[in-house]
N, C-alpha and C positions, 0 to 999 in steps of 0.2 A: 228349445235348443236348435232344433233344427230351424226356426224360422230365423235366430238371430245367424246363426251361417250362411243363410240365402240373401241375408241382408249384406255383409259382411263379402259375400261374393261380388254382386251386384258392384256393392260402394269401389271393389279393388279393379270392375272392369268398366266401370265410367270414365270414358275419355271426354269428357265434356269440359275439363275444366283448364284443358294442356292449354288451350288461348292466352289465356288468360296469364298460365305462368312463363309461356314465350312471349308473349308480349311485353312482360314484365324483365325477361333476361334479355328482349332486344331494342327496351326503351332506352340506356344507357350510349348506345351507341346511335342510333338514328338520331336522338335528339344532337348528341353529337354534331354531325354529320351535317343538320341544319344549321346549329351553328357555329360551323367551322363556314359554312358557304355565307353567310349573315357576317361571319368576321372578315372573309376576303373580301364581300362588298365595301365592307367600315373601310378597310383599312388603302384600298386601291381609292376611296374619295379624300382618304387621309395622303397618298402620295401625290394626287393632285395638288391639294392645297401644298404640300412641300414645295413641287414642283416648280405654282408660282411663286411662293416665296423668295425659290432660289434664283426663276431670272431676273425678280423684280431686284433683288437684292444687286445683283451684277451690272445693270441698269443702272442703278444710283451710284455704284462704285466706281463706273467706265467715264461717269462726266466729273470724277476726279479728277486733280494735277497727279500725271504719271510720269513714272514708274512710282510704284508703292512694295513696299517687303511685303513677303507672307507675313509678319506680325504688325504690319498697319492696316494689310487688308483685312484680318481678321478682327482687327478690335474696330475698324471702323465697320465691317460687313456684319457682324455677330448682333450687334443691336438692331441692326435694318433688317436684317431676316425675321428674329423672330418678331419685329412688329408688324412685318407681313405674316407670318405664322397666326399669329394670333395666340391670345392664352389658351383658349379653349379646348386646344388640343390636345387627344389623348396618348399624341405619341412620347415618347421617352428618351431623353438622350442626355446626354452631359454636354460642355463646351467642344470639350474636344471630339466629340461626333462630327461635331462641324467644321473645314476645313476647307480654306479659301487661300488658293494662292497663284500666284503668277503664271501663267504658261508659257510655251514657244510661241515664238512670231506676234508679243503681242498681245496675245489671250490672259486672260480673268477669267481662271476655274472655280467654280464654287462643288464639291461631294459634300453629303450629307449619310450618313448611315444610323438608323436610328431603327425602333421597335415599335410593334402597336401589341398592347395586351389584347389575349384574347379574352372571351368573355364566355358565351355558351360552351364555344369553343375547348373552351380550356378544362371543360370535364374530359374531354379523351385524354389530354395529356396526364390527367391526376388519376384514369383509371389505367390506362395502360403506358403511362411514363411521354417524355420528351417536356418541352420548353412548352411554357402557356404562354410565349410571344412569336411574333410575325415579324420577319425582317422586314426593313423598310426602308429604299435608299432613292438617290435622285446625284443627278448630275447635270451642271449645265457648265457652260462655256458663254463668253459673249467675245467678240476679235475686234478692238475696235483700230481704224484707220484701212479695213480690208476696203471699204468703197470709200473713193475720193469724191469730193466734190468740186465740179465747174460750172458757174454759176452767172449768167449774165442777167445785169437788171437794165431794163430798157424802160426808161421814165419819160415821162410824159414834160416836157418843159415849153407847152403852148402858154400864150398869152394869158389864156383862161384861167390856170393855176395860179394866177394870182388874187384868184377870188376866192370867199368863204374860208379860210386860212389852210388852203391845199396846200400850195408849195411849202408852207412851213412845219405841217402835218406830213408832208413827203420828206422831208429832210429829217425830222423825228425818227421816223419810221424807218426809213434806210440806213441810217447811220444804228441805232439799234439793231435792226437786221445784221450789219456788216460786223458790229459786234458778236452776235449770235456766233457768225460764222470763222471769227477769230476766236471766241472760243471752243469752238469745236475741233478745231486745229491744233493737234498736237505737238505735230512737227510742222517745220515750213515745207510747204506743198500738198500739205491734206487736203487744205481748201484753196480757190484760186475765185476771183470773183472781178467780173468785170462790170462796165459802165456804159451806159449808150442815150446820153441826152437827146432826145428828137425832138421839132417842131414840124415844120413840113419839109429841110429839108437836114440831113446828118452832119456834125462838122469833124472832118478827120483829120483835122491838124494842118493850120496853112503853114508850120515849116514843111510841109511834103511838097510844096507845088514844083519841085524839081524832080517827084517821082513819076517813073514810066507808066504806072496806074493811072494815071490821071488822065481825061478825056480835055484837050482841052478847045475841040473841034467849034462848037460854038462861041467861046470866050473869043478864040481867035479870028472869030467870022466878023465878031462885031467889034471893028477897029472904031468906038466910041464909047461916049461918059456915059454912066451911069445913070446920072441925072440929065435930063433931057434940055435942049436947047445950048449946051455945052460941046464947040464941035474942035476945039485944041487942047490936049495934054494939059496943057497948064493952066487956062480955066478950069476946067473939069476939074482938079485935083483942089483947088482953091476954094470952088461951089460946098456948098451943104444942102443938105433937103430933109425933111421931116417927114416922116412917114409913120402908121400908127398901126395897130390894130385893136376892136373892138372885146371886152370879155365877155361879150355875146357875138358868138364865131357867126351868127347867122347875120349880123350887118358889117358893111366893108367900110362906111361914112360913117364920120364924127356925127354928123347930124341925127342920121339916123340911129347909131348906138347909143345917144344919149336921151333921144327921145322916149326910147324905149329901157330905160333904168339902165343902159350897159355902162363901162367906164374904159373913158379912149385913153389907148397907153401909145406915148408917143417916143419916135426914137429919132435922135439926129443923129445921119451917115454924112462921111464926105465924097463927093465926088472920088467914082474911080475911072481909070481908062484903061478900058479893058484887056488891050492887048500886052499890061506890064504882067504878068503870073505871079511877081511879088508880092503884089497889091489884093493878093485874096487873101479872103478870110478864111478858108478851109473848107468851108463848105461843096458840099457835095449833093447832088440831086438823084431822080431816082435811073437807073438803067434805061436805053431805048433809044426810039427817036424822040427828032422833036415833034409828029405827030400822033404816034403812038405807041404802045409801052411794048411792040413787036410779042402778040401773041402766040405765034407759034416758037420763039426761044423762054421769053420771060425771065431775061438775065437781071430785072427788077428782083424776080420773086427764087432765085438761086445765090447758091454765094462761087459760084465755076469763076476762076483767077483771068484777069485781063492777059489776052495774048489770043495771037490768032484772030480766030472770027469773033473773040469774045470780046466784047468792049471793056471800055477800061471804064470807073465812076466820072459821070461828067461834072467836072468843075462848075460852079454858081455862085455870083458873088451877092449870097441873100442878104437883106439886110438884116433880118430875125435872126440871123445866125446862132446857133446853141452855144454850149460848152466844148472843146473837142472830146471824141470816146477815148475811152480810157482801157486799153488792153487789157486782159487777165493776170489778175496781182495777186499778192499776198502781200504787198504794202498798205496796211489798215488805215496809216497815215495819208500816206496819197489819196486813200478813195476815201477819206473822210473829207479831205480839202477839198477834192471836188464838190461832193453833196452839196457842201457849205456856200459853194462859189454858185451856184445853179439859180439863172433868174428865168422866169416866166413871159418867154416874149413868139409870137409866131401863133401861123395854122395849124392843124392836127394834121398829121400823114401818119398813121402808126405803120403802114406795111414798110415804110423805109427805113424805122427803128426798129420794127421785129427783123426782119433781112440782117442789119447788121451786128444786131442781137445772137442772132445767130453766126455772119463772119467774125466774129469776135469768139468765138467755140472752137473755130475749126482754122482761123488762122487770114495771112494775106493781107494783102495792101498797106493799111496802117498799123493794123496787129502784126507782122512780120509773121515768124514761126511761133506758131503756141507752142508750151511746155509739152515736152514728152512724157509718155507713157512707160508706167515703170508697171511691168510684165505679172510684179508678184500682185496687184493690186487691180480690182473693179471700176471704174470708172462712171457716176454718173453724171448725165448733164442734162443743165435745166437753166430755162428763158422763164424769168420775170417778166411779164408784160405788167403797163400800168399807165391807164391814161384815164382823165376827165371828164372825155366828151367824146363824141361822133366824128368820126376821118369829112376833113373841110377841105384841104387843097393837096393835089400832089401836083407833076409835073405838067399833069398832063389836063385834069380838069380839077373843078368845086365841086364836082357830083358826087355824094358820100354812095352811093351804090357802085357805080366805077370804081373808085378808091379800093371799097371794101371789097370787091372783088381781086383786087389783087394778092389778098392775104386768104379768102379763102369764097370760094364759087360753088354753090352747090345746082348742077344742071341736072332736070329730068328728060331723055328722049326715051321712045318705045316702052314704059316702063321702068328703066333703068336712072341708077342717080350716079353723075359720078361727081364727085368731089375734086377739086384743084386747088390751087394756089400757096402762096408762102405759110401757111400754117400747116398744109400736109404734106409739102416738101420737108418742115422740121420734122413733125415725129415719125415720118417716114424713115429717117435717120438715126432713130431709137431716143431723141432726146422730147423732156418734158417739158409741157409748155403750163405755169399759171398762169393767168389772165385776171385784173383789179380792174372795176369801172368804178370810180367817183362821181358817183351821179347825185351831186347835192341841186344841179338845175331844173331837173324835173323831166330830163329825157328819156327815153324808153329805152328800154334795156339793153343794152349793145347785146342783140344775136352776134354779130360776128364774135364779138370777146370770147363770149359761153361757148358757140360754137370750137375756136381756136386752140380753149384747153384740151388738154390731156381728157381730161372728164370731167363731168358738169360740177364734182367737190371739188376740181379744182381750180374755179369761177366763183368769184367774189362780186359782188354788187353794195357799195357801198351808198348808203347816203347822207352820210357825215363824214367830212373830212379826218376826225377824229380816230374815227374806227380805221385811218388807215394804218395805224402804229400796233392795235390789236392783230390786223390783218398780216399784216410782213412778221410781226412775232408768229404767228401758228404758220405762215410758209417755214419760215425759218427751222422752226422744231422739227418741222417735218422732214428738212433737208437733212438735218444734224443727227435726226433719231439714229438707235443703234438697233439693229436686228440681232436677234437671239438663234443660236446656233446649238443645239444640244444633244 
């Protein structure tokens, strides 16, 4: 008896075994605990995926015809979400969780408010009460027409374009672009989009030759014809002459362009004399003297308005003469008639079609006053560049290093590099520059071009004329995208 007592003692004062039943009364809540933190991981990768779904879905609905009711937005938004959702999802909601509807100034609200089960989780709620689900919500917004666009395309219309089916691949491709950006345009004046045909030299419209812009300091120097051997008004005007250039910019003779596979395009002019200003063609040359392009102003490579010390565009009666540029529109129709009209005749000078690529942005001479700025709205602007080949002639020489140094110069002294010229005059100015080489001849890669952009993705190097219609679609999108505000 007495030893079953001792035993009986013992057994009542063993603490050895309390582990074991706290552990057991504190498995219920630890395990908990893990997975309540295991359900806020689930469920924070579940409001992600919401999240996209919801700008994606406002995205698709903003490049809709607007205005839309809350009940078109919703039954056309309500399938686009959850295809972006996906099935797999284990959150919960009903339709009307989801809630798409118009806002101030403009705006396309998407709220969603929905649940995610919980899972480990949901033993706390079954042992000590609440909800075995996680709220789960998202909100986005997109504003579209908040940034306008202005837009100048400065094309390449040398001789050379006439080769490998470029200029007919440029006129595809623009004219699709200029679509793009009609339809982006919701109301008139979202988008504004201008023109700037170059060869070597700009034509800004010969009904202007009675504006005070006009240089017409040499024109007037040279009281004679155009054509040579011509020394009275009325020969001269009677005369014609033929004159050509090669689709191999690197020969200036028939002979030699053709000997070497080029093809001679030829143009008859008629005599002009010079001292009539009616008799111009429009064209315009580049800023300066006639000996050199005055480096320490470089009114070439600024768009600063004539007056004062500033000169005015000097008059040239080129025979390659382009199309004249075309001001910032919203006439789709105008800048499609252009495109259409655009032939391939002349040398390359891009610095004096980027220059007015640029006064074409910001206003002046042929452009008069660009459109005003309306206060509640962003503003971007952006130069299309888009040439064939390598800069051949400007004012001043044929040296494609000269040339390209007037769009952009990069000097090392002491170490240091500084950079110049009309390409960092633009984005000096906040505005973006593309740059497109069509280089189906075999030339080396225009640095300057790559150099010129904004940033090396936004430098195209093409070697099919084909890929130019790809190429202006993805500027395009790019210009048109909407940014997501949430």
């Amino acid at each position: 008896m007495r030893r079953l007592l001792s035993t009986c003692r013992r057994f009542l004062s063993d603490r050895r075994g309390n582990i074991a039943i706290l552990f057991g009364i504190a498995a219920v809540p630890i395990f908990g605990m893990m997975g309540a933190a295991l359900d806020y991981s689930m469920a924070s990768m579940e409001r992600t995926r919401l999240q996209a779904a919801a700008d994606m879905t406002l995205l698709a609905l903003s490049k809709m015809p607007q205005p839309m009711s809350q009940e078109q937005l919703e039954t056309a938004g309500r399938p686009i979400f959850m295809a972006n959702l996906g099935s797999s999802t284990p959150l919960q909601f009903q339709d009307s969780d989801i809630v798409i509807a118009p806002g101030a100034s403009g705006k396309i609200e998407l709220t969603v408010d929905t649940s995610y089960p919980l899972t480990l989780g949901g033993v706390i709620s079954k042992v000590f009460g609440g909800t075995p689900y996680m709220n789960v919500g998202v909100h986005s917004q997109v504003e579209w027409g908040n940034t306008r666009l202005r837009v100048a395309l400065v094309l390449d219309n040398t001789g050379s374009m006439a080769d490998d089916g470029k200029m007919d691949a440029l006129k595809t491709a623009t004219k699709n672009f200029i679509q793009q950006m009609q339809d982006a345009s919701k109301t008139d004046g979202d988008v504004y989009v201008s023109i700037i045909p170059f060869s070597k030299d700009v034509n800004v419209g010969p009904g202007n030759y009675g504006a005070s812009w006009i240089d017409w300091t040499n024109w007037d120097m040279n009281n004679s014809c155009s054509i040579s051997g011509k020394t009275t008004q009325s020969s001269c005007e009677s005369a014609t002459q033929t004159t050509g250039t090669c689709s191999n910019t690197k020969y200036t003779s028939q002979k030699k362009c053709e000997n070497n596979g080029g093809r001679w395009n030829e143009t008859t002019v008629h005599g002009v004399w010079k001292t009539d200003h009616t008799l111009w063609n429009g064209c315009v040359t580049d800023r300066g003297t006639n000996t050199n392009p005055s480096p320490n102003t470089g009114y070439d490579q600024t768009v600063d308005l004539p007056g004062g010390s500033v000169p005015g565009w000097p008059a040239e009666q080129f025979a390659s003469c382009t199309l004249a540029v075309q001001s910032l529109t919203y006439d789709w129709n105008t800048l499609n008639t252009l495109v259409d009209d655009m032939t391939p005749v002349g040398n390359t000078n891009q610095p004096i079609g980027l220059v007015w690529g640029w006064q074409s942005l910001v206003g002046g001479g042929p452009f008069g006053t660009v459109p005003a700025e309306d206060s509640k709205y962003v503003y971007s602007y952006t130069i299309v560049l888009m040439s064939d080949g390598l800069n051949t002639q400007n004012r001043w020489t044929t040296t494609a290093s000269s040339i390209d140094g007037r769009m952009y110069l990069s000097t090392t002294k002491s170490g240091n590099t500084t950079i110049s010229g009309t390409c960092k005059n633009i984005k000096d100015r906040g505005i973006q520059i593309f740059s497109v080489q069509v280089n189906t001849g075999g030339d080396p890669t225009s640095t300057l071009l790559r150099n010129c952009a904004t940033n090396p993705a936004m430098f195209f190097e093409l070697k099919k004329a084909s890929d130019l219609v790809a190429t202006f679609e993805k500027i395009g999108s790019a210009l048109a995208n909407i940014h997501l505000s949430q």
